[in-house]
N, C-alpha and C positions, 0 to 999 in steps of 0.2 A: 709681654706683648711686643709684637714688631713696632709699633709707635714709640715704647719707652725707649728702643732702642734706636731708633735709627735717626739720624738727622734732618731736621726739617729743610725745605729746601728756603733757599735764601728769600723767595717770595714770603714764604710764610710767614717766616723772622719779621720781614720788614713790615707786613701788613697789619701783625700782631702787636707789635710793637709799636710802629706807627697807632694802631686804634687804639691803645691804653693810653699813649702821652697825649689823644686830642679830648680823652676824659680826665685829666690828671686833677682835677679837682673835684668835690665834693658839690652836690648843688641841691635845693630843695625844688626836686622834678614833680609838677603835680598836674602833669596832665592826665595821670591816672586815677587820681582821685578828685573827689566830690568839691564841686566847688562852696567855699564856705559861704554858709549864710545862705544857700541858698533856696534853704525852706522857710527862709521868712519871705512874708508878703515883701514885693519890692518895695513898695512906698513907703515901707518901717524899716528897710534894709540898711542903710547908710546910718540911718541914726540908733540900728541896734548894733551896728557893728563898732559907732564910736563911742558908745554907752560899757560896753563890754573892754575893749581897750582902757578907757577911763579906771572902769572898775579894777580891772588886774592892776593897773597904774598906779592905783593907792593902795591897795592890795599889797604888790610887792614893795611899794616904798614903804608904808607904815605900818604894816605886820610885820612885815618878812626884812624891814630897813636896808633895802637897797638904793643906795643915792635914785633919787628922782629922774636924771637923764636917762640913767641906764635900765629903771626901770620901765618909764617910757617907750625906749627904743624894744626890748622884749614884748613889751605889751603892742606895739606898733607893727612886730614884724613878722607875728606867730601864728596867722588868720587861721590854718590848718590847727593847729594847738589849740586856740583862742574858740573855735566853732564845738570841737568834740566837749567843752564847758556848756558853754552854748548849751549844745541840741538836748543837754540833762535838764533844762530847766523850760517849764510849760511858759510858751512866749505869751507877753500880754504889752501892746504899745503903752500901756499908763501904768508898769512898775517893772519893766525887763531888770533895768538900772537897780530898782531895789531888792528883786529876786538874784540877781545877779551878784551882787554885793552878802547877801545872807549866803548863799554857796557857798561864798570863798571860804565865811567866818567859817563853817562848819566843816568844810570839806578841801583840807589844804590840796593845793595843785601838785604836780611833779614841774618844778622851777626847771628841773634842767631840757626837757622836750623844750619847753616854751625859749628856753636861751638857745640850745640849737639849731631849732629852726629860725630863730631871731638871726643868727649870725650866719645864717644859708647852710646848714647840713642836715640831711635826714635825718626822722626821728621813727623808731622802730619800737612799737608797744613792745616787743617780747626780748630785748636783748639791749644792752646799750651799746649807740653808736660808735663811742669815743672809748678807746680804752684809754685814752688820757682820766677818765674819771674812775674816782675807786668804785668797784662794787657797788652796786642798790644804793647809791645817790640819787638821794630824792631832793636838797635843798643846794642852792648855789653855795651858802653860806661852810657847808660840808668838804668843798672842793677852795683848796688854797688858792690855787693858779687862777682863780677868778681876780683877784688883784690886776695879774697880768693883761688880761682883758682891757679890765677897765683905767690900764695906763694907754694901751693901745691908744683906745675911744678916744682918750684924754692927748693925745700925740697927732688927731685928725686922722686917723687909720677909720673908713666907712663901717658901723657895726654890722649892718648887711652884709659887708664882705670881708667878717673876720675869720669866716668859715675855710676862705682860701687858704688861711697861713698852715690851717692842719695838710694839707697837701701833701707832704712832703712826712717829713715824720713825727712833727706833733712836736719836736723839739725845744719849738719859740715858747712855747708856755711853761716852762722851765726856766729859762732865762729870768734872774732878779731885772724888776721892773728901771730900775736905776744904771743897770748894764743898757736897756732895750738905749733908752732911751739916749746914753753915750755910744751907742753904735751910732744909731740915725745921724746925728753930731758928726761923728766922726765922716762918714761917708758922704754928708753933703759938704761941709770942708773938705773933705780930700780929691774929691772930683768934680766939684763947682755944682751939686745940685742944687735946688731948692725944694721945700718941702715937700710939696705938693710932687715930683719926681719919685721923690724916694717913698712915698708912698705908696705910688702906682707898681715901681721897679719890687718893692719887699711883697706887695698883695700877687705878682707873677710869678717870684724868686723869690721864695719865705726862708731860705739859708741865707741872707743877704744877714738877716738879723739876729745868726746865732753861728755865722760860719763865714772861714774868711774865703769871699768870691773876687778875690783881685784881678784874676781872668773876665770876669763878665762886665764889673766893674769897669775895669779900662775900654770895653767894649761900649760899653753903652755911652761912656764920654767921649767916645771919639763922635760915636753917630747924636748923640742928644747935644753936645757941646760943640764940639772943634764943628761937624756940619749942620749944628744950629736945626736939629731937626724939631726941638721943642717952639721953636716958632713957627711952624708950621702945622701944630697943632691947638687946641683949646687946652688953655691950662687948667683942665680939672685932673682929676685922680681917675675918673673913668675914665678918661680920654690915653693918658701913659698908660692907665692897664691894660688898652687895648691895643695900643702899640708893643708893649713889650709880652702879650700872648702871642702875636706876632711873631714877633723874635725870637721866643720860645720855641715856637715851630721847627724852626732852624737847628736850635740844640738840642733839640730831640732828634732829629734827623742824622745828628752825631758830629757839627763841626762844632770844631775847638774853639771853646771859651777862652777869651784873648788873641784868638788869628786873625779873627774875620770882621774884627771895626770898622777895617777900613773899608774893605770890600761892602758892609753892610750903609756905611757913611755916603760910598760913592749910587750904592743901588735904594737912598732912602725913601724913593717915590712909592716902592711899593709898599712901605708900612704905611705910608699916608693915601695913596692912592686907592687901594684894593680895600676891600674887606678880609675877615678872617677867612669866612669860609671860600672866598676866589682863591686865596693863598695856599687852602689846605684840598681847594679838586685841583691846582695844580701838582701840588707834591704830590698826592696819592696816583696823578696820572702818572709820574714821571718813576714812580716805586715800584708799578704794573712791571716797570722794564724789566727789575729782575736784577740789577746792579746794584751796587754799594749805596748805601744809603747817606753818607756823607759828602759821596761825589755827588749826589743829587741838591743836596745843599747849595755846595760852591757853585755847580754849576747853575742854577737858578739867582742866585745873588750875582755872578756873571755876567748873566744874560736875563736882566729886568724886563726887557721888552717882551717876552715870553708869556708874561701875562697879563696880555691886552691880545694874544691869540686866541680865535676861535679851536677848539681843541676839541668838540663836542657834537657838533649839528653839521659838519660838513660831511656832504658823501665823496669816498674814494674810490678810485679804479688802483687795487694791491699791485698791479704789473706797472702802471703809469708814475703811481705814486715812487715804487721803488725805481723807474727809468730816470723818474727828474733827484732821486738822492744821486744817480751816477752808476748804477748797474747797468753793464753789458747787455747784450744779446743772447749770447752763451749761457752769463750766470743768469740771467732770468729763467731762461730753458732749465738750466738745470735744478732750479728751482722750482719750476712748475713741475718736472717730471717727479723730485722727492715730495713735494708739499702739494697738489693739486689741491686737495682742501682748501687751503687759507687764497687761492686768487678766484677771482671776479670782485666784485662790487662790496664795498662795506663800508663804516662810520668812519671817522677820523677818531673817534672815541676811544674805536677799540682798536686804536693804531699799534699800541704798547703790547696786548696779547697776540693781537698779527707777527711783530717782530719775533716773542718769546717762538709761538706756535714752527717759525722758519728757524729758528736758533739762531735771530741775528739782530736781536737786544744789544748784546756791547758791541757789535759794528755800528748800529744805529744811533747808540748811546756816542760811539767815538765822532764820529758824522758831525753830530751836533755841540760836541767839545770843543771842537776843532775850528766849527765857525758854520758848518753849513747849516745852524735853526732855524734860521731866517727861512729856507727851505719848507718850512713847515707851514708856514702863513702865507709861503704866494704858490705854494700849487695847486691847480684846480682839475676837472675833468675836463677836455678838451672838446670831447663830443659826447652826445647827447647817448649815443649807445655804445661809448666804449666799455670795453669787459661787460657787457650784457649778456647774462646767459638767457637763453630763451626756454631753457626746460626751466629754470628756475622762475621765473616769470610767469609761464602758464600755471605752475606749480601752486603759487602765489596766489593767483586769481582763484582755484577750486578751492585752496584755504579759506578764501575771502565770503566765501559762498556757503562757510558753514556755521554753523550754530554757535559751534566751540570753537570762532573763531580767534576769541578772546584767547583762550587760555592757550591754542595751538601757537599764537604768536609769540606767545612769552617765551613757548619752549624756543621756536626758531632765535630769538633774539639771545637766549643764551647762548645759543651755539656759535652767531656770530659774534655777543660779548668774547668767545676766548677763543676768538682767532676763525673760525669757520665764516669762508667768503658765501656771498650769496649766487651758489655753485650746486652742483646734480648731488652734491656729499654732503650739502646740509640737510639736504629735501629729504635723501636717504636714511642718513641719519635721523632725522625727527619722525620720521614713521615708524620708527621703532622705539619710543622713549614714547614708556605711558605713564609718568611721575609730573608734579608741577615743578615749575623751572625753579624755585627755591633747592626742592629736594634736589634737583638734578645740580645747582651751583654747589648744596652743602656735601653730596659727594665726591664733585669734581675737588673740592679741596682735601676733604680728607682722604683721597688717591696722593694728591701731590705731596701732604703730610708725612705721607706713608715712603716716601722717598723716590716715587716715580718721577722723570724729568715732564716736565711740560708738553716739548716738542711731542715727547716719543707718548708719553699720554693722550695727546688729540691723535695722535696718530692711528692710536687702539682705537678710540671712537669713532675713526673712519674707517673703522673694519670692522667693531661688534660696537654699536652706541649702547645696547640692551647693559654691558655692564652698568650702564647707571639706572638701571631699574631696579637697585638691589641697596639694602640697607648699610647705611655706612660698619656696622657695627659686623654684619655677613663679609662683608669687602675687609675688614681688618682679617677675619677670621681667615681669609682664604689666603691674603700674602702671608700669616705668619705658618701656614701648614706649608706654603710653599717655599720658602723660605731656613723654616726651623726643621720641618720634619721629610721633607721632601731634599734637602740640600741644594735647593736650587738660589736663583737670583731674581732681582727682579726684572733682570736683561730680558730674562727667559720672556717676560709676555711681550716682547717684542716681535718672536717668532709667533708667540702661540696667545695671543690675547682674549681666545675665546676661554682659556683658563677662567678665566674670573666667571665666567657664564652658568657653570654646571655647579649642581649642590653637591656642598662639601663630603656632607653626610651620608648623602645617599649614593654619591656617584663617585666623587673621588677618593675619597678613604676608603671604603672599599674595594674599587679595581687595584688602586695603587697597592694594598694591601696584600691581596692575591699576589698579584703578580710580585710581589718582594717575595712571599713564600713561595712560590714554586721558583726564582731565582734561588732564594739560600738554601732549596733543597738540592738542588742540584738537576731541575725538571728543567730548566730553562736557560739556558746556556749563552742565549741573545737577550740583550736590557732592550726593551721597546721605550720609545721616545714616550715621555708624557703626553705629547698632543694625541698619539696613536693608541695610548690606551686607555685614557680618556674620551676621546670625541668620538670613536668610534662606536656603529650602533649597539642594541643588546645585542642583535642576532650575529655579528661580527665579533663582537668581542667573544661571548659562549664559543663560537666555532675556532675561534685561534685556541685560547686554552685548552679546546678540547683535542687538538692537534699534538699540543705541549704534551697535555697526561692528562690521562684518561678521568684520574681523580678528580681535576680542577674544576670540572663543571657539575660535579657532585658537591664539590666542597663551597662550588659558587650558590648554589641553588639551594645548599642547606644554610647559606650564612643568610640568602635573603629570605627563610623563612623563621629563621630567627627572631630576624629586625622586621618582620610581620608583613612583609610582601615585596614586589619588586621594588628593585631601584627606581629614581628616578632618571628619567634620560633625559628629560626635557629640559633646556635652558630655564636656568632660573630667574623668575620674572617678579620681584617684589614692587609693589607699586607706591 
């Protein structure tokens, strides 16, 4: 397949990438399922839910002899586990406690769902989670590395969030309990933490505890010590975990552990100021661009004040906007003459796909290296109608007027998501795109996947948009024909972008077909361009070959009676 082969483009990398490191943990997600308890009447709810806690509570201490805190904390934190017990037993407020308690005698539980979800990871009837456990473990007592655990607990590690430390590779529970525990030692002696630090820091960074992190280490003491950033926070363990997911962000992004303490010590408002997610719609805006993913790092640790920018709800004029970064008169011209798509009116949002769209991301990007970001926060529209198109406008208003105004608008809003100004080439564009704006985003990416540049991408869509009326899975098919068995490039749809439009099967493999054979016979002695023997109609195409020899249109007319009637000519339209 042309996907396995060709490289993805640097957007993809970083977006992909980007979107695994802001899941990098395990979590017990339950908004898709039933909420516990919640077929008991409510006014028995509370006291069925601590009657059943209770029960597993002595259950696992004095059946099953699990010390008492720890089975507690299982019984405490398993509602999802603790209900599916539950709903097996016919509820009655004046003996749930005693029905509840006969179950267990009779009917031993699976310990490990219930520890699982206690320590935050999903639990899956059909498979186990954790290949840290052996095979068809059904009791804790079965799995060694439960010790490990319960030195943790015993170290003030949150049992709720012991699920973080498998993050990474499940290593730490390996680790002899008496190493764990001279690590911790060691590392809050060696760089001034105290405990409650090193707990926060090992629940973000679970190699802290089984791997030597002297890079990150010396990082976080520059910024938690030498700039005293833990005084500026509540010293719990919740509080450093969420400064150092934070900071995590950062080294995911790709800068160097041990570079950037200082840099991180001088810019530390933003871990205490921001939230996670302010922190992580700026990266993601600033990765749209299309550049290196580590220069985006430094430069937002750089330039802290960047996020307290409006980045989002402002509207732009694309020609004003790029006049106040310092473009000419000429280069604007020459700009609107290559690009007229991406000018008039649009978000500040989709400022990043505007740049990609004109091919002038790492100009933009250098701009604001350099010192001009400030830029970004004090420009505004100047008048009320500047860059106003007025076909776009009236365009606008007959949208507004229809039924399907909802869903028309999604489509236009894609369009200006990646770069298309609110211009006579969006309007164009969207009266031909009959898919909802999902399908039309998930095959704008897998075009770019497929190794098409961006620019030259929107570019096609301002000449055939109908390419994305067609299934991602059709659009693979047709660059790898063009590509593998056609010998061409993907430059080629630059000229001829209406390529992707015709079906493969019935229209291009077949002419192209032909026309090879009466090439290698020796009937045809001029190569016709792909565009031309392709796009051209039936009645056009039958009369050239028939010019060629005589054969061809005997040979064309028995091949489509073959494949059980005509070709198709029509643009292919999958919705």
């Amino acid at each position: 397949m042309l996907l396995s082969r060709r490289t993805t483009t640097a957007s993809a990398v970083i977006f992909s990438y980007f979107t695994t490191t802001l899941s990098h943990y395990f979590s017990t997600t339950t908004s898709n399922l039933p909420k516990p308890f919640s077929k008991i009447p409510w006014k028995h709810r509370s006291k069925a839910i601590q009657d059943s806690q209770k029960a597993l509570t002595e259950y696992l201490h004095a059946t099953r002899s699990l010390p008492f805190l720890y089975a507690e904390h299982i019984a405490t934190n398993s509602p999802q586990s603790l209900w599916k017990i539950a709903a097996k037993i016919p509820f009655s407020p004046s003996n749930f406690i005693t029905s509840f308690q006969r179950f267990l005698r009779y009917h031993p539980v699976n310990e490990v769902d219930f520890f699982l979800e206690s320590i935050g990871l999903k639990c899956d009837e059909n498979e186990n989670p954790c290949s840290f456990f052996p095979r068809n473990t059904f009791f804790l007592s079965d799995w060694k590395q439960f010790n490990v655990v319960c030195a943790l607990a015993g170290m003030g590690f949150p049992w709720s969030k012991l699920g973080l430390l498998c993050k990474d590779e499940r290593l730490v529970f390996d680790v002899n309990p008496s190493e764990l525990q001279r690590r911790v030692e060691r590392v809050k002696e060696g760089y001034g933490f105290d405990s409650v630090s090193v707990i926060g820091v090992c629940l973000a960074f679970p190699r802290v505890l089984y791997y030597r992190m002297d890079g990150l280490l010396s990082d976080l003491k520059v910024l938690f010590v030498d700039y005293d950033l833990l005084s500026s926070v509540e010293g719990n363990v919740d509080a450093i975990f969420d400064v150092c997911e934070k900071i995590r962000l950062f080294y995911d992004l790709g800068c160097e552990m041990g570079k950037v303490g200082e840099m991180m010590g001088r810019s530390k408002a933003i871990f205490i100021d921001y939230s996670k997610e302010v922190l992580v719609s700026k990266i993601e805006y600033f990765c749209k661009l299309n550049v290196e993913k580590d220069q985006i790092g430094i430069f937002l640790l750089s330039r802290p004040e960047i996020f307290a920018f409006d980045l989002e709800s402002r509207v732009i004029s694309v020609s004003g906007f790029l006049k106040h970064f310092g473009l000419t008169r000429n280069e604007l011209k020459s700009l609107r003459k290559k690009y007229p798509h991406a000018f008039g009116r649009n978000r500040m949002a989709n400022l990043p796909h505007i740049m990609r769209l004109m091919d002038l991301s790492e100009w933009f990007f250098e701009k604001m290296k350099n010192g001009d970001h400030l830029l970004l926060n004090t420009y505004t529209i100047r008048r009320m109608d500047e860059d106003s198109d007025k076909h776009y406008t009236d365009s606008l208003r007959k949208i507004r007027a229809k039924r399907t105004y909802a869903h028309v608008i999604k489509k236009l809003n894609f369009l200006h998501c990646i770069g298309f100004g609110e211009n006579k080439f969006a309007i164009k564009a969207l009266a031909l795109l009959n898919s909802s704006s999902n399908q039309l985003q998930q095959r704008f990416n897998c075009l770019l996947k497929c190794g098409i540049e961006y620019s030259k991408l929107c570019a096609m869509l301002r000449l055939s948009a109908k390419i994305l009326n067609q299934q991602e899975s059709i659009l693979e098919k047709k660059l790898e024909y063009l590509c593998s068995d056609l010998g061409s490039s993907l430059e080629y749809l630059d000229v001829f972008p209406g390529y992707l439009c015709y079906d493969l099967e019935k229209r291009i493999k077949p002419r192209y077909e032909l026309h090879k054979w009466l090439v290698e016979k020796g009937f045809c002695e001029k190569e016709y361009s792909l565009s031309t023997i392709i796009a051209s109609s039936e009645k056009t195409f039958v009369a050239r070959i028939s010019r060629i020899h005589p054969d061809a249109a005997k040979k064309w007319q028995e091949n489509a009676l073959k494949k059980g009637g005509r070709e198709c000519c029509e643009e292919q339209s999958v919705p």
